[in-house]
N, C-alpha and C positions, 0 to 999 in steps of 0.2 A: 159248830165245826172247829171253831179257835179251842172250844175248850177239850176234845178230844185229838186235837194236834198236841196240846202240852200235855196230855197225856200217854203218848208216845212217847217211850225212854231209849236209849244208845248207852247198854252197863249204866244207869243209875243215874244219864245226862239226858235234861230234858230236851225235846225237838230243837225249840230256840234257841238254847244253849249252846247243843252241839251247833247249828248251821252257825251261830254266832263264832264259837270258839274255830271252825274252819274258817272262815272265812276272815279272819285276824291271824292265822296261821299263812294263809295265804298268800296274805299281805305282806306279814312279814318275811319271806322264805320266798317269794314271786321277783326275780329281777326287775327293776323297771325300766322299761324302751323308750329309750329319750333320741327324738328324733335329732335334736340338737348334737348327740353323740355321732350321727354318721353323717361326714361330710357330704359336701351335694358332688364335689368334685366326682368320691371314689365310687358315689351309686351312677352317674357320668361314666367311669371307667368300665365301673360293672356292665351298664347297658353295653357297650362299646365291646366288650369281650365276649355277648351273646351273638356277637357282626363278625367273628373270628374268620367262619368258614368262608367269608365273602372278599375277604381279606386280599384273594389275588385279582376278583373282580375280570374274569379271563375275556368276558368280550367287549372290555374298552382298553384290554392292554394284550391283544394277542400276539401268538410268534408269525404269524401269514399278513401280507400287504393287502388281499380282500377283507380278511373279517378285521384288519385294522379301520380300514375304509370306512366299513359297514358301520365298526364303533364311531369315527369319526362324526358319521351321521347322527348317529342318535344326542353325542355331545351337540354337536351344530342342533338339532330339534329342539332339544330341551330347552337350551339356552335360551332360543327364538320363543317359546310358549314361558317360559319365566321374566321374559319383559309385560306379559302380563301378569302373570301368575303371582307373582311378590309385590308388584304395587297393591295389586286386592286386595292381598292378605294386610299389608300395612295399614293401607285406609279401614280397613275394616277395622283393626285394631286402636286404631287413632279416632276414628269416629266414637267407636266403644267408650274411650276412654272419655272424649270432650266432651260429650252430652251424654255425660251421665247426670243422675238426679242431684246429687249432692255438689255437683259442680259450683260453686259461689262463683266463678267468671260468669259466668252463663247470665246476660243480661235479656228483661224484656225486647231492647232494641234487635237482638240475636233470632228474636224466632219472627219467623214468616210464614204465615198460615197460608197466604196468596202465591207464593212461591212453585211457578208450573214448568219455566221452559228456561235453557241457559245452550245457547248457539253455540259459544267454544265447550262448552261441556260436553256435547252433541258431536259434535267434531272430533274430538279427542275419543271418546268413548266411540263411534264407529269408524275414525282414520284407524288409529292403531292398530287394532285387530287385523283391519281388510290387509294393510302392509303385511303382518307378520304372516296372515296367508299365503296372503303374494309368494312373500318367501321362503315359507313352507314347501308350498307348489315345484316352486324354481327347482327348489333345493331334492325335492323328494324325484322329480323326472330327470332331472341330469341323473344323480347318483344310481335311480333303478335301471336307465339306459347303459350308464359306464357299467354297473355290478354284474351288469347282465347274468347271469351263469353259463350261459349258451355263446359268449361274446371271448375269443379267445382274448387272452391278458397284453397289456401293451406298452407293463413295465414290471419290472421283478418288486420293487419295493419305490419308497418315495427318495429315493438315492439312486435309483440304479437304474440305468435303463433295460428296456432288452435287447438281446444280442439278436440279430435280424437271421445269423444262422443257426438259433438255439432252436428245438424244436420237444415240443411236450414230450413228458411218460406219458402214456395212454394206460391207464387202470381198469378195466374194467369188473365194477362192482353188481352183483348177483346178493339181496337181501334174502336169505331163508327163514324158516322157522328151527331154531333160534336164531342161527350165528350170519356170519358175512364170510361172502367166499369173494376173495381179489384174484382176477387174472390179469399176468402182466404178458399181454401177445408181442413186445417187443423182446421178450427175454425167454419167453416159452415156459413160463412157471405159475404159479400159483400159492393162494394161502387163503389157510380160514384163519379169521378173529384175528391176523395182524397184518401190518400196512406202513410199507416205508416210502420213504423218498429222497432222491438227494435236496439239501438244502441249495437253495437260490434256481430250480429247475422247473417250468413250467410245468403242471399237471393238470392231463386233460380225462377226469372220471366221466367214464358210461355205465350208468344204473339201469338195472332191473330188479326184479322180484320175480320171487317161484309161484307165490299162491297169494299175499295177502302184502295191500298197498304199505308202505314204508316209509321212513324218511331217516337219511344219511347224516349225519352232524358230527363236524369235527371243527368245536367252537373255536379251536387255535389256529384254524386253517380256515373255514369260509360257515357261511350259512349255511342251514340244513336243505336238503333239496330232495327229493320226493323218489323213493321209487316203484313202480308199478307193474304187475304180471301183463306180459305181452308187448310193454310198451320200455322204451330206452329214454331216458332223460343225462343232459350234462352237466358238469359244473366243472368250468375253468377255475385253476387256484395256485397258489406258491407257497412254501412253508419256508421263511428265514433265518430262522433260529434252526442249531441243532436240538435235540429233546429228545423227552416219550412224552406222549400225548394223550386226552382220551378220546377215545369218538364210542358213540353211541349210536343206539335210535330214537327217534325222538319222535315215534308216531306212535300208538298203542298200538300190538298184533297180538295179542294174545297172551297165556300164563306165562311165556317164556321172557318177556318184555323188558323187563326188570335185568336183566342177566345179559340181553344183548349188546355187550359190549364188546371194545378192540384196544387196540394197542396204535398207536399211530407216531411212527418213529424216524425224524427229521433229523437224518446223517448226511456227514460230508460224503462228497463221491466214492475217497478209498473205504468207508465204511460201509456204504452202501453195496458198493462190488462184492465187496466180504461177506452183508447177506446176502445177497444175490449166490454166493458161490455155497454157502451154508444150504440153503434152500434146496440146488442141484448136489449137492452131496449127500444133504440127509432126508430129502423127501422122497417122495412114491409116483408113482405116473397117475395123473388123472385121468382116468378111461370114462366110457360114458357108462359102463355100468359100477365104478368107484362113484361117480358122480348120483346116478339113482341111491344107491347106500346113501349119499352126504347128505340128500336132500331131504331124508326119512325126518321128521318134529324131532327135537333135543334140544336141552338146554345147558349153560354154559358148556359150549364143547372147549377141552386146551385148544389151543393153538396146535395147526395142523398145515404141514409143507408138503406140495407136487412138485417133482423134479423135471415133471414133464406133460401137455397138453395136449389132451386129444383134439385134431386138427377139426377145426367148427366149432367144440364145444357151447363157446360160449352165445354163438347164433343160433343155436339149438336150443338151447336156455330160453332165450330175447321172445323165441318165433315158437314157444313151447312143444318143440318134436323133439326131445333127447330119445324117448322111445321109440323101438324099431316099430316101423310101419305108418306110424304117426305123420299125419301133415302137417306142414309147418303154415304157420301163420301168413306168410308173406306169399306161399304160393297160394293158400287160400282167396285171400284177397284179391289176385293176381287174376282166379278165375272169375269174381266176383266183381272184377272191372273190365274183363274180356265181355262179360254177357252169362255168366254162370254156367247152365246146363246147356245151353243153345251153344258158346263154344265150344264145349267138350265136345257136341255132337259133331260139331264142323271140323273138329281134329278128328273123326271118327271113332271116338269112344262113347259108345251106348251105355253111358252111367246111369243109375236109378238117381232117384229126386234128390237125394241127399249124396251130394258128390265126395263128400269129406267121409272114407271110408278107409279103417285100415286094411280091406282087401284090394284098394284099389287105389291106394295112395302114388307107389311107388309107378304105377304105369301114367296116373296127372301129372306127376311131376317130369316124369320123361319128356309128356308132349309140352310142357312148359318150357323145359329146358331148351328143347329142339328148336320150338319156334320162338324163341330169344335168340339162339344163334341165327336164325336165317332173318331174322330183324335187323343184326347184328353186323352180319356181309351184305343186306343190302344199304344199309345206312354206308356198309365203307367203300362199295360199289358207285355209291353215288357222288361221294367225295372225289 
């Protein structure tokens, strides 16, 4: 085998030769990488400029007095699990160190073969922990109690009080496939994919979803809180700072997921008036069949303004009947805590077995209506 290698020529050079004369080519023409040439500072800095985009770090420094809070907590957690956390790690290291093999301190008098129980070591290794639980506990039930999201707010920021005649924006947010659609019922407008508010003013959001479970996130303003088809969830919040913001979703629903994002824009009052007045100049009325169109799957839609609300819409949404004929949810129920079919029968409607019928929606809900009002007069009768 060797002697049919050097027999293999390259123009007239034998195998050896050539891999010889490459390889001393190589050598000589190949930079050499001397680790000693790159300081440890600037491969430090290097690591350090891959942490760029974390740079602002938004939920231990947010513009809202709840997700400040929320940060607050995790600061106070950590803290509390690094009084053990960093002694381990030290011992650990420090043990490494002392008994290692080549140690010459390291005397026969040092080792203890019979060495079994040690009472303050005992102590210290099960006090400690139990405490930092303790105060985990402490720590994690007050704040989940204060955080509440369902718990109106009970100071604008950690400076400020609240003004006892301030009273919330009420938002009510609707999660779609793709986008977000915000009503504002105190102002009679609406918008998809953006979202304002005055700075320093309580806001009180009421979540839904059209078809598939959600969750709301506007990490400058609060925690993400959940929203659900049929069902309404809240979250109290304040935003301090003026800005733009981002919010997002933060639950998986689908191909569109990725793109469900908002605009979330924390302006002074005269600002805020100003969209507000933008909004009723250049948006469109939201009807309930504009709203069937909005509702259709899309993804990134722009930004889209209603100058004006059709009256219910958005309980129509909540109690899923925006379609005519349709029962809503809440009168559903409503029979279904009466007694079902055996009440219908006793309002005198001869319903078949399945009482949730769009031929027969609109005459349930009359006799619902009817006998809420005469519940109604005699409750104020009896006052």
């Amino acid at each position: 085998m060797y002697k049919f290698a050097r027999a293999i020529t390259f123009g007239g050079t034998s195998l050896s030769a050539f891999t010889r004369n490459q390889t001393l080519r190589l050598r000589f023409h190949m930079p050499k990488l001397s680790l000693s040439r790159v300081p440890a500072w600037l491969a430090a800095i290097a690591a350090l400029g891959s942490l760029a985009g974390c740079s602002k770090a938004v939920v231990l420094n947010p513009a809202g007095d709840i997700a400040a809070q929320q940060g607050h907590m995790v600061i106070q957690a950590t803290l509390l699990m690094l009084i053990i956390i960093v002694p381990v790690i030290a011992l650990t290291l420090w043990f490494a160190w002392k008994y290692r093999q080549n140690n010459t301190a390291n005397t026969e008098d040092d080792y203890d073969p019979d060495w079994h129980h040690s009472t303050s070591l005992e102590l210290v290794i099960w006090t400690v922990p139990l405490l930092i639980i303790i105060a985990l506990g402490a720590l994690t039930w007050i704040g989940t109690h204060k955080l509440d999201p369902y718990r109106p707010l009970d100071r604008i920021s950690a400076t400020k009080p609240l003004d006892a005649q301030s009273t919330p924006l009420e938002v009510q947010v609707v999660a779609m496939d793709w986008k977000w659609l915000f009503f504002y019922p105190e102002l009679g407008i609406a918008t998809v994919n953006e979202l304002a508010a005055p700075v320093d003013r309580p806001i009180l959001f009421k979540l839904t979803a059209t078809s598939t479970m959600n969750a709301f996130y506007v990490p400058d303003l609060a925690g993400m809180i959940y929203a659900m088809p049929g069902m309404q969830t809240e979250l109290n919040a304040v935003i301090n700072q003026p800005g733009v913001y981002k919010g997002m979703s933060s639950h998986y629903s689908g191909s569109g997921f990725s793109g469900m994002t908002f605009k979330f824009h924390g302006l002074s009052q005269g600002d805020f008036d100003q969209w507000v007045a933008r909004n009723k100049s250049e948006g469109k009325p939201l009807t309930r069949q504009a709203y069937l169109d909005l509702v259709k799957p899309s993804e990134r839609d722009p930004v889209q303004r209603f100058a004006s609300v059709e009256d219910g819409l958005y309980d129509k949404v909540l109690n899923r009947c925006v379609e005519d004929g349709k029962m809503c949810m809440h009168h559903m129920m409503s029979i279904d805590e009466r007694g079902g079919e055996a009440f219908m029968k006793a309002q005198g409607l001869n319903l078949p077995q399945d009482v949730c019928t769009v031929d027969n929606a609109a005459q349930v809900v009359a006799a619902l209506e009817a006998r809420h009002a005469t519940v109604y007069d005699r409750t104020l009768s009896r006052q």
